[in-house]
Backbone as JSON Lines, residues from 0, in Angstrom:
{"i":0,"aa":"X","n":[-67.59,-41.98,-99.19],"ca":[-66.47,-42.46,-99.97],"c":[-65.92,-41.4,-100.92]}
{"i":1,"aa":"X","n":[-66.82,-40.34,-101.72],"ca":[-66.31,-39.68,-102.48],"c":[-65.45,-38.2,-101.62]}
{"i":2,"aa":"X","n":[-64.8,-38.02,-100.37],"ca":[-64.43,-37.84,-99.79],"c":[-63.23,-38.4,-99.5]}
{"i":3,"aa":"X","n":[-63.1,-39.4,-99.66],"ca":[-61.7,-40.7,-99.22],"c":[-60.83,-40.49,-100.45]}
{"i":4,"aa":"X","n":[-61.81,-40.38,-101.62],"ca":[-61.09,-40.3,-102.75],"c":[-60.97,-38.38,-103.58]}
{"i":5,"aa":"X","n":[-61.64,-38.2,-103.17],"ca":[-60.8,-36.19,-103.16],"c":[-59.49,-36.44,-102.59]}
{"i":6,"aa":"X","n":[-59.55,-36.84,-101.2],"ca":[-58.44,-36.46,-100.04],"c":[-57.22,-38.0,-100.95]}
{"i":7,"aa":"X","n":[-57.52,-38.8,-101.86],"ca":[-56.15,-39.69,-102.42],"c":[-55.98,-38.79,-103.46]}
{"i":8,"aa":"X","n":[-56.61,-38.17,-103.89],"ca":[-56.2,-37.44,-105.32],"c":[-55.43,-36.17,-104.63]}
{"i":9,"aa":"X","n":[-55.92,-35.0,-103.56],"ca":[-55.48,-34.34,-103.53],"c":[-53.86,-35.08,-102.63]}
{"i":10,"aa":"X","n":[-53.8,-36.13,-102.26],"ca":[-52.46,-36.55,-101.48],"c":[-51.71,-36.92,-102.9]}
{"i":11,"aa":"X","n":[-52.0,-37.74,-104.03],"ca":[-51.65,-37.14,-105.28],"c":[-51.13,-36.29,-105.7]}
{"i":12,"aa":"X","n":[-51.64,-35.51,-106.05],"ca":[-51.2,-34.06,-106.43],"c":[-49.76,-33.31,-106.14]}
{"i":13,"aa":"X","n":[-50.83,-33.23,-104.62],"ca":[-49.24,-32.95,-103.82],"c":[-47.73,-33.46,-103.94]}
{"i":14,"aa":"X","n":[-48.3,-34.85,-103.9],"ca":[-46.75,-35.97,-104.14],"c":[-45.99,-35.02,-105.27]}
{"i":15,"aa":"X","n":[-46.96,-35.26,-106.63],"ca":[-46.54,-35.41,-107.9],"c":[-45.7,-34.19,-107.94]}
{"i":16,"aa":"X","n":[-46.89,-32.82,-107.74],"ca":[-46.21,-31.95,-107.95],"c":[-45.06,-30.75,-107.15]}
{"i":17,"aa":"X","n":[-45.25,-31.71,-105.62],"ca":[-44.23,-30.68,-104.79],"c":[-43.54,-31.53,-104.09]}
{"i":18,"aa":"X","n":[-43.41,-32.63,-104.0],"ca":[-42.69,-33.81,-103.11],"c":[-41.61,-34.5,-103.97]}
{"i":19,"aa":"X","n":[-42.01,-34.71,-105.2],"ca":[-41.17,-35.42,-106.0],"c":[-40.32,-34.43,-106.65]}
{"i":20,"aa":"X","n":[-40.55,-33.58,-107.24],"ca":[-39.79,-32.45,-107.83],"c":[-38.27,-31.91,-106.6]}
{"i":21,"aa":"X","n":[-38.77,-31.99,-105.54],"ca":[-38.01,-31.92,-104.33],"c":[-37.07,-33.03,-104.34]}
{"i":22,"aa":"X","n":[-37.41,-33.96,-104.25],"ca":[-36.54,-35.3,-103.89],"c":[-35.76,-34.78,-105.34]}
{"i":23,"aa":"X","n":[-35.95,-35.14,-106.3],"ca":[-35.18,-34.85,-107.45],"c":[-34.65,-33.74,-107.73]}
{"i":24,"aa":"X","n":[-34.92,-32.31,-107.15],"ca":[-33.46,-31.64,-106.66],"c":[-32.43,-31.82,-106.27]}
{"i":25,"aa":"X","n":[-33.27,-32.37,-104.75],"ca":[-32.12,-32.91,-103.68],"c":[-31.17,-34.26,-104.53]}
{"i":26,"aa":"X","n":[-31.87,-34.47,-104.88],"ca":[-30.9,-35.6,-105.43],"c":[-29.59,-35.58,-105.84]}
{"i":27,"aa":"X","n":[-30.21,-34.18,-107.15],"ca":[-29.1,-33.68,-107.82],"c":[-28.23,-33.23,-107.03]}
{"i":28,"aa":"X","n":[-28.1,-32.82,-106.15],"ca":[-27.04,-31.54,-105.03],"c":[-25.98,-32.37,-104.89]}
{"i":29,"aa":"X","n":[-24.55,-31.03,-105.23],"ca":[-23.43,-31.53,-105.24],"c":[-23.58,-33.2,-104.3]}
{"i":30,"aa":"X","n":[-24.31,-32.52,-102.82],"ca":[-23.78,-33.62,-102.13],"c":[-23.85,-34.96,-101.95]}
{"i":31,"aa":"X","n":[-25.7,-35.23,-102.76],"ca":[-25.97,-36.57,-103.32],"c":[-25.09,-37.14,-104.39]}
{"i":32,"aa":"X","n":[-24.66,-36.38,-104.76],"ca":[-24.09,-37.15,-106.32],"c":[-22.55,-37.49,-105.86]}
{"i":33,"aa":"X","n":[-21.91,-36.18,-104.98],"ca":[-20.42,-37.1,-104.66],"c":[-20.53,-38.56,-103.2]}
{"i":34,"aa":"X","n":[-21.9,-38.39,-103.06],"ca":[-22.18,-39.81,-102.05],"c":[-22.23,-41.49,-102.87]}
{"i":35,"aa":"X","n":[-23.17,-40.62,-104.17],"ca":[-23.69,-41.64,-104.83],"c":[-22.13,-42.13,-105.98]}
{"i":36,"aa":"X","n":[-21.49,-41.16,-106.02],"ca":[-19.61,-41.55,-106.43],"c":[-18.71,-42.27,-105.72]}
{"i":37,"aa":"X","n":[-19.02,-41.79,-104.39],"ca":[-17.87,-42.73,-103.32],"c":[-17.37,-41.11,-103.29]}
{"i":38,"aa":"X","n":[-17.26,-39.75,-103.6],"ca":[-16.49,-39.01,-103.82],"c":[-16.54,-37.89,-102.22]}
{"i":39,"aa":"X","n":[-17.5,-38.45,-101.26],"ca":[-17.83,-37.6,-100.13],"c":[-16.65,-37.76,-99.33]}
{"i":40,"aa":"X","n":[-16.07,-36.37,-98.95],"ca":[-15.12,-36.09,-97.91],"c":[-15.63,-36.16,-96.9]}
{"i":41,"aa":"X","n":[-14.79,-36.04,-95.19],"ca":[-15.22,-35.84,-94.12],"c":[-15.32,-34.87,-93.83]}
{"i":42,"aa":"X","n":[-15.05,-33.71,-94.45],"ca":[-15.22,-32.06,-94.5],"c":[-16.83,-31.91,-94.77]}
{"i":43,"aa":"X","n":[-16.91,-32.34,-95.68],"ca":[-18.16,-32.1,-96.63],"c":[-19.04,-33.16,-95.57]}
{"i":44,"aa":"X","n":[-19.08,-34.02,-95.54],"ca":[-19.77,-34.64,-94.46],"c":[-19.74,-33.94,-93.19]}
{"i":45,"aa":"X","n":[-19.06,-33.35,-92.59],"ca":[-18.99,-33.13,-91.44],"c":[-19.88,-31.54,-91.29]}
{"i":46,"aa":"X","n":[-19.67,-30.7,-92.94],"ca":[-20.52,-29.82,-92.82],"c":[-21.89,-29.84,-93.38]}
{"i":47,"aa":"X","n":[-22.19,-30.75,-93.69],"ca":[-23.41,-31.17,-93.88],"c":[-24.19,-32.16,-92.42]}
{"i":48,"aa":"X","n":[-23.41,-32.27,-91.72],"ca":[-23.98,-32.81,-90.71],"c":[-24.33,-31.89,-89.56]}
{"i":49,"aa":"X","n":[-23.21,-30.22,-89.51],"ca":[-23.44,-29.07,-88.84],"c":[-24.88,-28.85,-89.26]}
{"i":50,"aa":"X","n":[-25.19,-28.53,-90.57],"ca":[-26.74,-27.78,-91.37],"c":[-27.53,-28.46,-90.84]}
{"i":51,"aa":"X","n":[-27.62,-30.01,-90.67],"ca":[-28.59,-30.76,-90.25],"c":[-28.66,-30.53,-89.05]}
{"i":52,"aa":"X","n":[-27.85,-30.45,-88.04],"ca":[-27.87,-30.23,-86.86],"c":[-28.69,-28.74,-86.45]}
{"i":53,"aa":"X","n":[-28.36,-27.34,-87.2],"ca":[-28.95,-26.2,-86.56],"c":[-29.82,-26.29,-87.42]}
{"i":54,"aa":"X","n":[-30.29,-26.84,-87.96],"ca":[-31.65,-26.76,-88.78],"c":[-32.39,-27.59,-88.15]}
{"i":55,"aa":"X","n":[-32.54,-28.89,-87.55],"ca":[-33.05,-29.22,-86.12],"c":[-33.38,-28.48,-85.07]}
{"i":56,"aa":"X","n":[-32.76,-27.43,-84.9],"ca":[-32.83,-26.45,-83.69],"c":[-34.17,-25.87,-83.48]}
């Protein structure tokens, strides 16, 4: 058991300190915030959907 609980603390950790800090970048980025406005173009959508696409690649 004290094994089960290293490996929740270290999945912890991780979250706290490199997963969440991330999401809350991303959050901030121009492009979340003009989504979370209503303010997203189809330009801006459409090149954000290119990045996603070759970054899949």
């Amino acid at each position: 058991m004290a094994t089960s609980t290293g490996n929740q603390r270290f999945v912890d950790e991780i979250t706290r300190e490199i997963i969440q800090p991330g999401v809350e970048r991303l959050m901030e980025s121009r492009y979340f915030t003009a989504l979370r406005a209503g303010e997203l173009t189809v330009r801006q959508l459409g090149g954000f959907a290119i990045q996603h696409y070759i970054a899949a690649l």
